[in-house]
MDTraj code that builds the backbone (N, CA, C; nanometers):
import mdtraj as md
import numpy as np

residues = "UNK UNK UNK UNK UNK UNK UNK UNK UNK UNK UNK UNK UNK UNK UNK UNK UNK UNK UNK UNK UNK UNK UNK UNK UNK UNK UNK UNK UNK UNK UNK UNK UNK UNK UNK UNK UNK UNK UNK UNK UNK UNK UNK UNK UNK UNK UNK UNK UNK UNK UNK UNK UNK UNK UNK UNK UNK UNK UNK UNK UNK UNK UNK UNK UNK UNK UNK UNK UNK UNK UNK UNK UNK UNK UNK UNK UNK UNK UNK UNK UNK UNK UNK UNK UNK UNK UNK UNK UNK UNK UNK UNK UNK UNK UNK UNK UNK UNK UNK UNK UNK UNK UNK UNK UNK UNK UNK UNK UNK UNK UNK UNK UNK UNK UNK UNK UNK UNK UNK UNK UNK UNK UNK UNK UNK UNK UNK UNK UNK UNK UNK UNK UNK UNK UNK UNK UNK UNK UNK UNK UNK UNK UNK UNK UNK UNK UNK UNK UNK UNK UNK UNK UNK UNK UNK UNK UNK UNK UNK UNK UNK UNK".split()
xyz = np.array([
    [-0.8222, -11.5984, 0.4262],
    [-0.9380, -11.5386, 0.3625],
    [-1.0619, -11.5673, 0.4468],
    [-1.1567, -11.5043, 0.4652],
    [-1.2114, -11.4650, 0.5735],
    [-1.3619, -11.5695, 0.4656],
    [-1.3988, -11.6362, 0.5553],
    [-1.5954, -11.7437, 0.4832],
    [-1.6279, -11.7711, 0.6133],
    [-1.7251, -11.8061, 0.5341],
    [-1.8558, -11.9045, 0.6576],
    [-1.8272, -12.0349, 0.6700],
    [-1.8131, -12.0750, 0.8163],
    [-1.7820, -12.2231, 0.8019],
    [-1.8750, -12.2639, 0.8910],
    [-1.9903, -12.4157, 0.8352],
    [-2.0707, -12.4218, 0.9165],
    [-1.9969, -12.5237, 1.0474],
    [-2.0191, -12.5426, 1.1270],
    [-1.9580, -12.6594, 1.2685],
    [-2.0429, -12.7351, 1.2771],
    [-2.0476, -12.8243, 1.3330],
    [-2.1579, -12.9032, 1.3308],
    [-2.0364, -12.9732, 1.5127],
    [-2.1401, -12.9658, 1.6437],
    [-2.0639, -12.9629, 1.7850],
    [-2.1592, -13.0803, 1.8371],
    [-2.1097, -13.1884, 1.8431],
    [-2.1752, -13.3371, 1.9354],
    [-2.1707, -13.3365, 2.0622],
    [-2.2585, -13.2830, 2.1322],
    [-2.2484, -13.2042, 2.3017],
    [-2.3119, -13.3761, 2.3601],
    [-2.2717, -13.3444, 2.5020],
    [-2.3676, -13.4696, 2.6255],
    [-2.5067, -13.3520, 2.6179],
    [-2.6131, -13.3764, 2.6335],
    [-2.7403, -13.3006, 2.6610],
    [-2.7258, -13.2675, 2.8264],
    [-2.6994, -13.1758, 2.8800],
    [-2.7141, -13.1107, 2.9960],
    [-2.6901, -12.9752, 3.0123],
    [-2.7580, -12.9454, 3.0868],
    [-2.7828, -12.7509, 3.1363],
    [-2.6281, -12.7285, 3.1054],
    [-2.6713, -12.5902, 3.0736],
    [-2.5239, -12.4962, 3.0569],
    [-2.4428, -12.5247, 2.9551],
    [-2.4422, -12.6774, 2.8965],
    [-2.3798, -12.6569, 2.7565],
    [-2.3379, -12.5221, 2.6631],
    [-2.4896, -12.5037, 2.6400],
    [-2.5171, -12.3896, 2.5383],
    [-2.4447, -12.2915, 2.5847],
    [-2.4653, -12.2452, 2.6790],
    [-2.4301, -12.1312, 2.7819],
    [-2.2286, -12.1047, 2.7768],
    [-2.1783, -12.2716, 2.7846],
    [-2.0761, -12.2311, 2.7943],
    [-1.9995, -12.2374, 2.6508],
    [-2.0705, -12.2973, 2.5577],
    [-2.0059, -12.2749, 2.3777],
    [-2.0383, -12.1565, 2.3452],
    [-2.1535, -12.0383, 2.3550],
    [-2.1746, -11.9207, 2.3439],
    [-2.0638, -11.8399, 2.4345],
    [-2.0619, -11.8931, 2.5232],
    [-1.9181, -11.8072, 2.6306],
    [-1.7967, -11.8020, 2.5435],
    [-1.7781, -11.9549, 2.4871],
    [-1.6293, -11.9479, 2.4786],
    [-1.6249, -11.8616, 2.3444],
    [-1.7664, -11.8897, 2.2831],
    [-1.7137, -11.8063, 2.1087],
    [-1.6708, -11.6414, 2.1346],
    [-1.7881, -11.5885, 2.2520],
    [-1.7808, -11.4208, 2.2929],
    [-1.6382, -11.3773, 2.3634],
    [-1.6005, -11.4919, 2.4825],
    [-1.4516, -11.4602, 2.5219],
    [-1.3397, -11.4387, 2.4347],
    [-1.3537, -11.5316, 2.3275],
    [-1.2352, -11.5581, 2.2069],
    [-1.2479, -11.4470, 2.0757],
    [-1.3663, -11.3748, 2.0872],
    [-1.4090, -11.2444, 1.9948],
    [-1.4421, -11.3197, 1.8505],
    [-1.4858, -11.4478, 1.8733],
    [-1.5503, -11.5105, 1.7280],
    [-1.7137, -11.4506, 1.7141],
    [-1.7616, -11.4509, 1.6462],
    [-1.8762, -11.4102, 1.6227],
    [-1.9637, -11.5323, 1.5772],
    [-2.0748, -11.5809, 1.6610],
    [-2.2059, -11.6815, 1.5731],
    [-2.2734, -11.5970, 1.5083],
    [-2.2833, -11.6461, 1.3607],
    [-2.4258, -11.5216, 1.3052],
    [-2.5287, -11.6510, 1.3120],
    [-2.5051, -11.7660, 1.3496],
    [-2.6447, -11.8606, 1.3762],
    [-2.5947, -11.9856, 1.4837],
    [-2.6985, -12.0467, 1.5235],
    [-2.6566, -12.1666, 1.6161],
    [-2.7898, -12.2241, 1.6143],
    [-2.7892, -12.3346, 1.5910],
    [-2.9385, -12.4386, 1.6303],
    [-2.8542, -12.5507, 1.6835],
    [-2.9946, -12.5772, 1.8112],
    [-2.9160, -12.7257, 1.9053],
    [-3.0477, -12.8080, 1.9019],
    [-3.0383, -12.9458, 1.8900],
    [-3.1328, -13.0212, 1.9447],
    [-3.0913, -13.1451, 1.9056],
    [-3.1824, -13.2441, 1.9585],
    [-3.1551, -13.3739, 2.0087],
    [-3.0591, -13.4590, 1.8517],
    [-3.0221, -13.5659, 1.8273],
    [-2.9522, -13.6484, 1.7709],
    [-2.9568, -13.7375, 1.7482],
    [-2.9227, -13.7946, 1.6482],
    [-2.9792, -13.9752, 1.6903],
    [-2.9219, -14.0648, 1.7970],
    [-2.8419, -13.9910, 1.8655],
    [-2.7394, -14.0422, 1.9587],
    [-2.8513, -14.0411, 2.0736],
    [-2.8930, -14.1038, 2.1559],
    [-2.9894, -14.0667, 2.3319],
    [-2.8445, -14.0269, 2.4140],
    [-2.8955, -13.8934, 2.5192],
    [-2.7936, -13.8303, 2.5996],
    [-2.7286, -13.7361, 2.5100],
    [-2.7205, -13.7021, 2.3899],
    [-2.6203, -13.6428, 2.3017],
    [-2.7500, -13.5312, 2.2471],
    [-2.7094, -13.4133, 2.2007],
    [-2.7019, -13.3045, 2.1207],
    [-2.6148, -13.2664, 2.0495],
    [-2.6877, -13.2176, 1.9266],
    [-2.5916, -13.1489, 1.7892],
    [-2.6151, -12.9832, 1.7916],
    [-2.5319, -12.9200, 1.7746],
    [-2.4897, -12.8160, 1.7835],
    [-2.4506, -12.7651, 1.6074],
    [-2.5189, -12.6946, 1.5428],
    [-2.4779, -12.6333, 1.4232],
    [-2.4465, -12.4525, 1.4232],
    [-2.3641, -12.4529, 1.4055],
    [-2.2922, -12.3334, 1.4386],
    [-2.2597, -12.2539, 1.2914],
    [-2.2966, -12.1193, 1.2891],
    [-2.2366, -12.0687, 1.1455],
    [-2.1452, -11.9693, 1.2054],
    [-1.9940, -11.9447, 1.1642],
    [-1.9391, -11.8641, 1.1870],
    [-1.8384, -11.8186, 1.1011],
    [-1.8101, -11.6985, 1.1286],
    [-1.7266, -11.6540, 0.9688],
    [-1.5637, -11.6172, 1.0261],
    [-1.4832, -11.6529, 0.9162],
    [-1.3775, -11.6045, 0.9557],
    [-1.2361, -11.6589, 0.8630],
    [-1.0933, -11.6581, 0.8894],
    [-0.9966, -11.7760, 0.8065],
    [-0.9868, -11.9206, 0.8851],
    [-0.9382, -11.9655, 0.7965],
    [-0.9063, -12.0821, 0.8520],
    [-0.8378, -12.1217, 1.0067],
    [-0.7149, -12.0432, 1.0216],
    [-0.6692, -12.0218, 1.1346],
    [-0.7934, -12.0194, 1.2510],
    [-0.8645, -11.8951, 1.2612],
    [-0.9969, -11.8866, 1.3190],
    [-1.0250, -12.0117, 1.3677],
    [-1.1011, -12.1158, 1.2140],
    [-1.1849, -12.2029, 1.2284],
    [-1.1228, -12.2801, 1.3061],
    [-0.9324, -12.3151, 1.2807],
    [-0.8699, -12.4301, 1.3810],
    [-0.9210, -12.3962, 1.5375],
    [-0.9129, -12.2200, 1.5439],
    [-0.8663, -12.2189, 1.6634],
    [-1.0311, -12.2543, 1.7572],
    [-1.1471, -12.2122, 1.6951],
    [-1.2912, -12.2451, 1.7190],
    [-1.2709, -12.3899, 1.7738],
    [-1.2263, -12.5103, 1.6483],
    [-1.2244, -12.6508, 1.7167],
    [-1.1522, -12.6656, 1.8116],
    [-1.0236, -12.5492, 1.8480],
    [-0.9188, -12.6565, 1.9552],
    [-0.9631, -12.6026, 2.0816],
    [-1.0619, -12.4866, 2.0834],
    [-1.1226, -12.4159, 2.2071],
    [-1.2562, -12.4979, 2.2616],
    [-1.2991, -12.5529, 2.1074],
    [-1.4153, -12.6412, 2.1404],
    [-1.3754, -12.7691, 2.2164],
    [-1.2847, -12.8242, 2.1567],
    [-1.2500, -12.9599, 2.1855],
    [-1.2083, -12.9589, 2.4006],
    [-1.1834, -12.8225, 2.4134],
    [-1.1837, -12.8434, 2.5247],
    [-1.2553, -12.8019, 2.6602],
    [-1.3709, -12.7924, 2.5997],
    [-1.4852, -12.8218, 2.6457],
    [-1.5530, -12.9355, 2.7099],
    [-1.5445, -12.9889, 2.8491],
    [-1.6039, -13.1169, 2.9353],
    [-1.7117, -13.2109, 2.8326],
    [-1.8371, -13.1348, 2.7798],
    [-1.9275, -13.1653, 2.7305],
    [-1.8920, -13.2416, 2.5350],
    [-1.8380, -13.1160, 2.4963],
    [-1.8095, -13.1550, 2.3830],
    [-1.7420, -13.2783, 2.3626],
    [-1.8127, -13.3590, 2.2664],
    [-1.7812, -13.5265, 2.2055],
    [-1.7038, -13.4919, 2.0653],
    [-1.7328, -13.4341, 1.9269],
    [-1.6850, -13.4085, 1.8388],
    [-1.7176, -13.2744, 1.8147],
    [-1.6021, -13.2442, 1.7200],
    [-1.6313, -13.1220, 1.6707],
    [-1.5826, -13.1671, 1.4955],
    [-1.6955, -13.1058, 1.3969],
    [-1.6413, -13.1008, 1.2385],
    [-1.7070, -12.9883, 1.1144],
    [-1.6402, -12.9568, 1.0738],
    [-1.6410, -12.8480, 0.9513],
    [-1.7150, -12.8945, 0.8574],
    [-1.8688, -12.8907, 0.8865],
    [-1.9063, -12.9251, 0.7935],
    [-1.8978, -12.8577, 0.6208],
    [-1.8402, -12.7137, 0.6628],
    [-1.7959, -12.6527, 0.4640],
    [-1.7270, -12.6820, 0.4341],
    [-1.6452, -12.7895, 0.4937],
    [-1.5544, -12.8638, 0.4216],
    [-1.5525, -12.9348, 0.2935],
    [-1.7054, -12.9875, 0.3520],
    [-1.7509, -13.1286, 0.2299],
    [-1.8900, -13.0820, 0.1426],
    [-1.9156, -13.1637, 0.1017],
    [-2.0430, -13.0598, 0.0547],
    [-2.1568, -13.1193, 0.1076],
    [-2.2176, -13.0585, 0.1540],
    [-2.3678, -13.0729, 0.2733],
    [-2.4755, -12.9833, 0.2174],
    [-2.5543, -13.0354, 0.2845],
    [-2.7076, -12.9839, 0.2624],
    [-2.7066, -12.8906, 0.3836],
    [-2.7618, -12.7680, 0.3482],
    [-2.7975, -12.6508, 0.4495],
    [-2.9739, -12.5969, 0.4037],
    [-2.9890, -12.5797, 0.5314],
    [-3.1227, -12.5531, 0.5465],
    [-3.1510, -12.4342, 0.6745],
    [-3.2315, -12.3485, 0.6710],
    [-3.3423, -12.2836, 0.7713],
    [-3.4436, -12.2288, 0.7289],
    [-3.5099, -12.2394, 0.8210],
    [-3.6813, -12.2324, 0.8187],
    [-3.7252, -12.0915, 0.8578],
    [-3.8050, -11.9950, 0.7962],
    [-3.8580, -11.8340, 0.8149],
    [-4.0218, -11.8527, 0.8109],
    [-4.0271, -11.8129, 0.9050],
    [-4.1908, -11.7634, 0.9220],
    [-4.1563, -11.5735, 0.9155],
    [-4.2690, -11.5283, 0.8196],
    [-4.2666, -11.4546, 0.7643],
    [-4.4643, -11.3885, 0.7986],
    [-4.4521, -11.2715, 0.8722],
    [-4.5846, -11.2370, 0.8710],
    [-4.6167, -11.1222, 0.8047],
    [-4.6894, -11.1189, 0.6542],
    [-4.6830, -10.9879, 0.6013],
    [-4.8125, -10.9580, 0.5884],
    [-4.8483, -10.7981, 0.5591],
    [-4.9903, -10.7138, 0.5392],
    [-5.0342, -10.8261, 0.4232],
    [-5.1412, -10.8262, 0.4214],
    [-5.2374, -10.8817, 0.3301],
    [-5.3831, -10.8923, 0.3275],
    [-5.4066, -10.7632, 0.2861],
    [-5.5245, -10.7027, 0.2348],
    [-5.5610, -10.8310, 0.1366],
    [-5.7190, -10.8318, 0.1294],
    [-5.7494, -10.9097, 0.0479],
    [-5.7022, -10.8974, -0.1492],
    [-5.7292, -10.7797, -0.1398],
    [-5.6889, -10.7150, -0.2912],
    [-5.5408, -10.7726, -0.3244],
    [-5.4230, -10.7962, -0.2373],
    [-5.3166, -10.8045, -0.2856],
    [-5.2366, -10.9617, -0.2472],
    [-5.3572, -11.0394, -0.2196],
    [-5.2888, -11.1616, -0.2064],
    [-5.2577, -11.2435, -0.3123],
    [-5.3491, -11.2173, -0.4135],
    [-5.2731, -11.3198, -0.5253],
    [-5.1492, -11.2928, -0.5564],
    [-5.0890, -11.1686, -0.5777],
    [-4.9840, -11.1096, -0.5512],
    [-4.8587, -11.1715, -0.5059],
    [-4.8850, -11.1757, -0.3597],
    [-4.8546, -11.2599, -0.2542],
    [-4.8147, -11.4175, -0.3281],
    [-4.8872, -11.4752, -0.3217],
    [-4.9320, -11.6013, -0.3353],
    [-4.8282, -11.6471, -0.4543],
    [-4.8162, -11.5816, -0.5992],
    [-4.7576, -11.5662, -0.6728],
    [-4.5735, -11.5696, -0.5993],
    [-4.5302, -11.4710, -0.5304],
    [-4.4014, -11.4745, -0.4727],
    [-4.4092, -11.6298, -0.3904],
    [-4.4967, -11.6524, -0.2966],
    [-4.4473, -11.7800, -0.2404],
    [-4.4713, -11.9246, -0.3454],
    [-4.5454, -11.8723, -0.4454],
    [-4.5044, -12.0581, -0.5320],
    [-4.4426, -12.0213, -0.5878],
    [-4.3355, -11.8656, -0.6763],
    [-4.1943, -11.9116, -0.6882],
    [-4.0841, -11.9863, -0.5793],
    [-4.1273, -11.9839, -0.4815],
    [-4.0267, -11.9710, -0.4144],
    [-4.0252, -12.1194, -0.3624],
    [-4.1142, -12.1778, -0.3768],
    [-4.1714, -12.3362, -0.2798],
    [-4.2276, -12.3275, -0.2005],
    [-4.2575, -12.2034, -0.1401],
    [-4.2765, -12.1524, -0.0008],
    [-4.4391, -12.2484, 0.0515],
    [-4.4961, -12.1999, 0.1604],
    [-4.6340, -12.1921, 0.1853],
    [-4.7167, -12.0698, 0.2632],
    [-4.8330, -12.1026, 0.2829],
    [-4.8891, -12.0120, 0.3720],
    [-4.9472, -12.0653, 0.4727],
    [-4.9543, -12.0471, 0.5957],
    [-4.9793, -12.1433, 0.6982],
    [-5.0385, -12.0751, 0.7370],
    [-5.0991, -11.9424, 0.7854],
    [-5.2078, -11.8873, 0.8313],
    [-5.2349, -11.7623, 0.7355],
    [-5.3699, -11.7475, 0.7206],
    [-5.4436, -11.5906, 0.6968],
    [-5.5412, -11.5813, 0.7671],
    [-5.5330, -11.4389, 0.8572],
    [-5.5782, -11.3639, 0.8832],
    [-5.6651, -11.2584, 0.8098],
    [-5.7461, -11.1729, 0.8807],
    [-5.8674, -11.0511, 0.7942],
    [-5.7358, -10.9692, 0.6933],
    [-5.6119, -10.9434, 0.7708],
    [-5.5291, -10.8420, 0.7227],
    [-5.4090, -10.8796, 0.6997],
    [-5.3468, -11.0362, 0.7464],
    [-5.2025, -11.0349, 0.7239],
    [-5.2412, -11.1939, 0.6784],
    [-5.0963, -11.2500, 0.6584],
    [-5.0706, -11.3873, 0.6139],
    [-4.9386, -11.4066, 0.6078],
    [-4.9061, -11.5209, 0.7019],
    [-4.7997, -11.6182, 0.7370],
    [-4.7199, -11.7078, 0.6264],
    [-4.5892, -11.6278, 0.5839],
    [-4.5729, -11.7413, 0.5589],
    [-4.4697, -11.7550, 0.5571],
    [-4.4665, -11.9847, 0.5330],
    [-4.3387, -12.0425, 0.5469],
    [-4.2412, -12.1075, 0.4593],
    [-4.1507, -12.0136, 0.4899],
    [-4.0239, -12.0504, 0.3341],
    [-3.8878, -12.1794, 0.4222],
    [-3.8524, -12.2453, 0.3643],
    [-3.7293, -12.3416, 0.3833],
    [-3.6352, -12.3341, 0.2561],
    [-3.5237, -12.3113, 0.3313],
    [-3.4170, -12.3041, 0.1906],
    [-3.2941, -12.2513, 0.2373],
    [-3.1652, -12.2686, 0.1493],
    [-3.0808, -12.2155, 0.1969],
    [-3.0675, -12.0209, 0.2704],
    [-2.9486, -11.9848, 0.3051],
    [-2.9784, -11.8565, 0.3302],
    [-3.0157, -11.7688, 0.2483],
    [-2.9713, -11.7864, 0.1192],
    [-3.0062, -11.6359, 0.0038],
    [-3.1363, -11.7066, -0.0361],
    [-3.1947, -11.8067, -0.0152],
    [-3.3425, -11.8299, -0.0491],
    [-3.4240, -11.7063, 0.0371],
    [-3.3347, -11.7242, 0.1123],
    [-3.4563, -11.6835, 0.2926],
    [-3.4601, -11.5201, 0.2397],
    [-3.3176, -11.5036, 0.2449],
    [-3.2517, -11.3569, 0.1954],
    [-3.3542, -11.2839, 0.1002],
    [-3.3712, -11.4205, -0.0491],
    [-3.4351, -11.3173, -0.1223],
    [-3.6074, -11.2848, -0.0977],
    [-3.6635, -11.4003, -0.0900],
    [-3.8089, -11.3762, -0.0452],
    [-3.8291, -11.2999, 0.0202],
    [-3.7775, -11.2762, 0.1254],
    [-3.7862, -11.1639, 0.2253],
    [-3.8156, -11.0194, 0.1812],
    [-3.6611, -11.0030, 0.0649],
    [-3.6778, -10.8817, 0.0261],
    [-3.7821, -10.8761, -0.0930],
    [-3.8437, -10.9889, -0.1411],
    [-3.9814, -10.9681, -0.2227],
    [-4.1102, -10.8995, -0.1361],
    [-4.1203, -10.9622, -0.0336],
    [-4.2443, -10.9963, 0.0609],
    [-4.2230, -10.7755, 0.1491],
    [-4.1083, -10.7440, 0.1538],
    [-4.0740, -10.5964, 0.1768],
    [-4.1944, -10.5092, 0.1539],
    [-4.2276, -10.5051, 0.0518],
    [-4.3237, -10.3643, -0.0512],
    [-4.4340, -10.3803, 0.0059],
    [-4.4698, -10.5276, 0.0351],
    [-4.6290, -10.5427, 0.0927],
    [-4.6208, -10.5151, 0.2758],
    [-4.5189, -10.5080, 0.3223],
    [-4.5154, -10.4048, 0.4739],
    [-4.5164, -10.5847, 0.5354],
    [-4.3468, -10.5972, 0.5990],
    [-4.3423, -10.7120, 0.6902],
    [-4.3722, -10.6842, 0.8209],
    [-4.4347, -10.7564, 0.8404],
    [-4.4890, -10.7234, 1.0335],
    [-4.4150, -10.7758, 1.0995],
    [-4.3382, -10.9307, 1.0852],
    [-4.2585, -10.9737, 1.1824],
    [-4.2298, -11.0859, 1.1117],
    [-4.0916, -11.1042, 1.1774],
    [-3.9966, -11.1498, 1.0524],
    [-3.9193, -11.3155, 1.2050],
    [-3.9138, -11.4314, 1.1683],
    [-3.8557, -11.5103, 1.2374],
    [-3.7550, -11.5916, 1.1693],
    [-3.6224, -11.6419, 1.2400],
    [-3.5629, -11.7278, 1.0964],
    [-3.4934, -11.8296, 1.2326],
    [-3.4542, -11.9098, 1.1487],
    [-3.3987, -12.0653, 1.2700],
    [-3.2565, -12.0730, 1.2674],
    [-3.1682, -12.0146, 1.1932],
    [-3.0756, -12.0412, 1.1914],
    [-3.0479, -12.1646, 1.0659],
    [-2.9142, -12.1461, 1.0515],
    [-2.8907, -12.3322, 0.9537],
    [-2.8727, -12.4327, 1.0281],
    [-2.9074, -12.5136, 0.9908],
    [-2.8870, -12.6591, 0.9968],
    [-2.8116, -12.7501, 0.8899],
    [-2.7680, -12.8376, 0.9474],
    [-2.6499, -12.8687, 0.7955],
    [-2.6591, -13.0281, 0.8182],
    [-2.6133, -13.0880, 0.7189],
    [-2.5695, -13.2256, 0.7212],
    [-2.5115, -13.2202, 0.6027],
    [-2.3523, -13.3709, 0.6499],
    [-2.2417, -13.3764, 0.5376],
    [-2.3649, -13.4665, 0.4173],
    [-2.3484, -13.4558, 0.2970],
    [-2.4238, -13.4806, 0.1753],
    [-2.3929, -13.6488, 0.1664],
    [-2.4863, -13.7457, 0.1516],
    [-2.4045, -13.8947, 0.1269],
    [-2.3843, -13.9411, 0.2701],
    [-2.2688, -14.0548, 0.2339],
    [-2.2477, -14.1215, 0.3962],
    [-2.1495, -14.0591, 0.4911],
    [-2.1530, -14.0144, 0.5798],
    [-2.1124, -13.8780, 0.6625],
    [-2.0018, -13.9134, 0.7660],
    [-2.0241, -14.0663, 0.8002],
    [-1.9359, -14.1245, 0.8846],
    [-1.8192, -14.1781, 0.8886],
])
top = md.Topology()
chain = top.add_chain()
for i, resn in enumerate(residues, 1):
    res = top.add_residue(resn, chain, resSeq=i)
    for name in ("N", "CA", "C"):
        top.add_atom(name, md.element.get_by_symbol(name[0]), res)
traj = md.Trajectory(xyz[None], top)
């Protein structure tokens, strides 16, 4: 049965990493619909969070392609367990003065903020899982989105992880 499984990939930090885990997913016809990399609490090490969809089979075959990778240290499923997922959207929409309370109203349902206004538009920044991101978005629609940014997920196993 075909889901999203997030990865979570413990790389050495050096050039081409990225370059060659994006290779191996495109050679093997897996699809990333997200990837965020950056540093770890490890020094020399990077984490790699990967969303990719597919069965299980898939997911084995993702780790045993990963695992043989020079760089790669661990590889683990984080939808396995239950984890905290997160990404971050900057969101730039029209905002006429007349229709910001409006506005304003959609982002404190949401938790959101506003981090810049402008004469005509206003920024803003939502954190939350994906159908958080998903739905604000399609609130923030009617008032005309100018430009739309999102980070990808980020994940961690929930509790003690080790």
């Amino acid at each position: 049965m075909e889901r999203k499984h997030t990865i979570s990939v413990l790389v050495n930090n050096q050039p081409g990493v990225l370059q060659r885990v994006a290779g191996l997913f495109g050679r093997r016809g897996f699809n990333i619909e997200s990837i965020t990399v950056g540093a770890c609490e490890e020094p020399g090490l990077s984490r790699m969070i990967i969303v990719s969809t597919g069965d299980s089979r898939t997911l084995e075959q993702i780790q045993k392609q990963l695992y043989k990778l020079i760089d790669v240290i661990k590889v683990s499923d984080l939808s396995a367990k239950p984890m905290v997922a997160r990404e971050l959207a900057l969101i730039q929409v029209n905002a006429e003065p007349a229709v910001r309370p409006e506005i304003l109203g959609v982002v404190e349902t949401f938790r959101a903020s506003v981090v810049d206004i402008g004469p005509t538009t206003m920024i803003v920044q939502a954190v939350g899982d994906s159908s958080k991101i998903d739905a604000i978005t399609e609130l923030l629609k009617p008032y005309g989105i100018r430009e739309l940014t999102r980070t990808g997920a980020t994940a961690m196993i929930r509790g003690i992880a080790k």
